[in-house]
N, C-alpha and C positions, 0 to 999 in steps of 0.2 A: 632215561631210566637206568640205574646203576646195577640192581641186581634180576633176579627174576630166571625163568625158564622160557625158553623162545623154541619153534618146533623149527624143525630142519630146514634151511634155506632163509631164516627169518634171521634178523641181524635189528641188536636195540638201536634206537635212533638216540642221539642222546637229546635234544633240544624235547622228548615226550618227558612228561611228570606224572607215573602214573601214582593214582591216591585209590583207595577201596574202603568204602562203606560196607562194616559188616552189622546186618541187623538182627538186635538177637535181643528185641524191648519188649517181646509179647511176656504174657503172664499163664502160658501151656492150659487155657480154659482147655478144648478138645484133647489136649494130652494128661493132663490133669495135675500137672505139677509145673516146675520150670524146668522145660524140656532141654534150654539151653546150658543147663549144667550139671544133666545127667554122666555120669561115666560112660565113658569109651572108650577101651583100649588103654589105658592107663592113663587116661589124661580127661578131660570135659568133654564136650559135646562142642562150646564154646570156645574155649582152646584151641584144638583142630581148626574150626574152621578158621580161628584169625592168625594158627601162625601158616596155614597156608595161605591168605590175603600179604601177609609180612614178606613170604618168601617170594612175594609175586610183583608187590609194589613196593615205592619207595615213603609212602603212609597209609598210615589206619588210624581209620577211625568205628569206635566202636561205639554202636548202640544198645541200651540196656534198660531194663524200666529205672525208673525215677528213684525207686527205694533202694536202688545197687549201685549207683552212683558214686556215693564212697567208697564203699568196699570194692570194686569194681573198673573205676577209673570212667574214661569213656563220656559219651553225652546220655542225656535222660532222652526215652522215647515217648512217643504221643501215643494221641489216644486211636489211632491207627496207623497204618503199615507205611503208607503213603508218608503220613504224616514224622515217622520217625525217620525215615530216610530222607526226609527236606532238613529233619534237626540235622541229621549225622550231614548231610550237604554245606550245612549252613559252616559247618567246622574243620572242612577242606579247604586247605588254602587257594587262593585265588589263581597262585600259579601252575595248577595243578592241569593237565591239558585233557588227560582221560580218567574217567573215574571211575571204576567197578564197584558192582552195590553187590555182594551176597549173605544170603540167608543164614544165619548160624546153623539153624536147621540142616543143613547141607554140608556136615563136616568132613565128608570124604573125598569131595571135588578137588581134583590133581593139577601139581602145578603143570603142566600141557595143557589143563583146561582152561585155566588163567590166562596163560598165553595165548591161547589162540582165539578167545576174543577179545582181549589186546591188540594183538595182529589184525585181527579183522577192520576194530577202529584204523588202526594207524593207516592199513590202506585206503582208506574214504568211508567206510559205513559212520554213521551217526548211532550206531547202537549194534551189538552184537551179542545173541542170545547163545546158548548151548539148548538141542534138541534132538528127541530122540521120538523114532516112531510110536504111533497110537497103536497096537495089535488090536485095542476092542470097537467095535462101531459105535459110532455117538449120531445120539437123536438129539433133536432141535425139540424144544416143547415149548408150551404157550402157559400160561398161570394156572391153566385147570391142568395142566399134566398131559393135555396132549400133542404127537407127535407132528408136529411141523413141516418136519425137512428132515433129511439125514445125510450130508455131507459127503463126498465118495473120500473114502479113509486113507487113501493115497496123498492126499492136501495136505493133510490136518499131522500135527505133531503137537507132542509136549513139550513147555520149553523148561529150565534151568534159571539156576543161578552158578556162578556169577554170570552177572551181565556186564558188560563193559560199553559205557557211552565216552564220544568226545565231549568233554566239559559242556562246554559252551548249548551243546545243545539238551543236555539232562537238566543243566540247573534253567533253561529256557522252559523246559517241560513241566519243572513244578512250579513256575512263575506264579501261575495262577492257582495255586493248592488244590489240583484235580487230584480224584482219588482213582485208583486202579488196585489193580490184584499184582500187577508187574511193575516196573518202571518202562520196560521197552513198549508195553502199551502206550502209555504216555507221550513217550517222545514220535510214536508211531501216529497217532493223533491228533502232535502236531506239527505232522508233515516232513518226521526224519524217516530216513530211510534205515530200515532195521533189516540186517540177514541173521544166517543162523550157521553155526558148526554144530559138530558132530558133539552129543549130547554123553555122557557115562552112566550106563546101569545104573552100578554104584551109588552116583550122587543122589540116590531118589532121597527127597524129604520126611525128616521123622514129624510124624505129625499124631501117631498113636502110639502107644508102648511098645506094640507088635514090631513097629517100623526100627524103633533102639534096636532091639534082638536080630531083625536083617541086616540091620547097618553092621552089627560086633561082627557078625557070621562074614560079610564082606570082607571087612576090616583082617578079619584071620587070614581069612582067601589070599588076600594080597599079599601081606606078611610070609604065608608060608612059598608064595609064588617066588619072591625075592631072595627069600633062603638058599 
């Protein structure tokens, strides 16, 4: 890999080729508009997150719905999440050895966070999340709504995007066009080995309009922190 951010003591290899899948095909049903090209900070929502995937790998590949295509550049997405990150896969070159998939949704994730589950892969993991602790308790419930099991909260975390898998075993995980909420699920199920780094506030996912206005609010934070 020629360009990029690597955390302290971490050194590029160069025989890795990292490629990143950014997906950004949904059509904002829950947010209510196309959340992926909303403004922020002067720039997309969209934008953001692919020229930090740019500054990270040595390709992108972008995913977008089908009607933005033109306009837009990129591959068309499916008709779920799962499914447009096997299109945006299918358009990775083959020499590509690790492949980061992140959300558009997530346009504030820092190059250190690229890197270091880059790093992760390169030293042997087959998939490397970012995560951050759960603070509220979670119940287990059954179809009618009742309580199961409740997990001791110490285990349990939320993961991120990006994710960063070695090749070889992400595009073995959608072989069979399973569907999941993650890809690290995926490769997790069948039978890679997945860890986790340290997750960022920050990157939490726009998923309501409310979530835009925290992201800007962050967005300023940092900015003036750099000043």
């Amino acid at each position: 890999m020629g360009t990029g951010y690597y955390p302290a003591g971490v050194t590029p290899v160069a025989d890795e080729v990292v490629w990143t899948v950014v997906v950004a095909g949904g059509g904002g049903r829950r947010y209510g508009a196309a959340k992926q090209y909303e403004a922020l900070g002067g720039a997309r929502v969209l934008d953001l997150a692919v020229d930090a995937a740019r500054r990270a790998s040595d390709g992108v590949v972008v995913v977008v719905p089908a009607a933005d295509v033109a306009i837009e550049g990129g591959v068309a997405g499916g008709a779920s999440r799962s499914e447009s990150v096997r299109n945006g896969l299918a358009a990775v070159p083959p020499e590509a050895t690790i492949v980061c998939v992140h959300d558009a949704a997530r346009p504030l994730a820092s190059d250190e966070l690229f890197a270091a589950v880059v790093a992760a892969v390169r030293a042997g993991a087959d998939a490397a999340v970012p995560a951050v602790p759960v603070t509220d308790t979670i119940k287990v419930v059954d179809g009618s709504g009742a309580v199961v099991a409740t997990p001791e909260r110490a285990s349990l975390v939320a993961v991120q995007t990006p994710q960063a898998f070695r090749a070889s075993a992400l595009r073995r995980a959608h072989t069979a066009g399973a569907e999941g909420t993650d890809d690290a699920a995926l490769v997790e199920a069948a039978g890679g080995r997945v860890v986790t780094v340290p997750g960022e506030p920050w990157n939490a996912k726009i998923t309501e309009p409310d979530d835009l206005e925290r992201s800007r609010r962050w967005l300023d934070q940092r900015r003036t922190a750099v000043r």
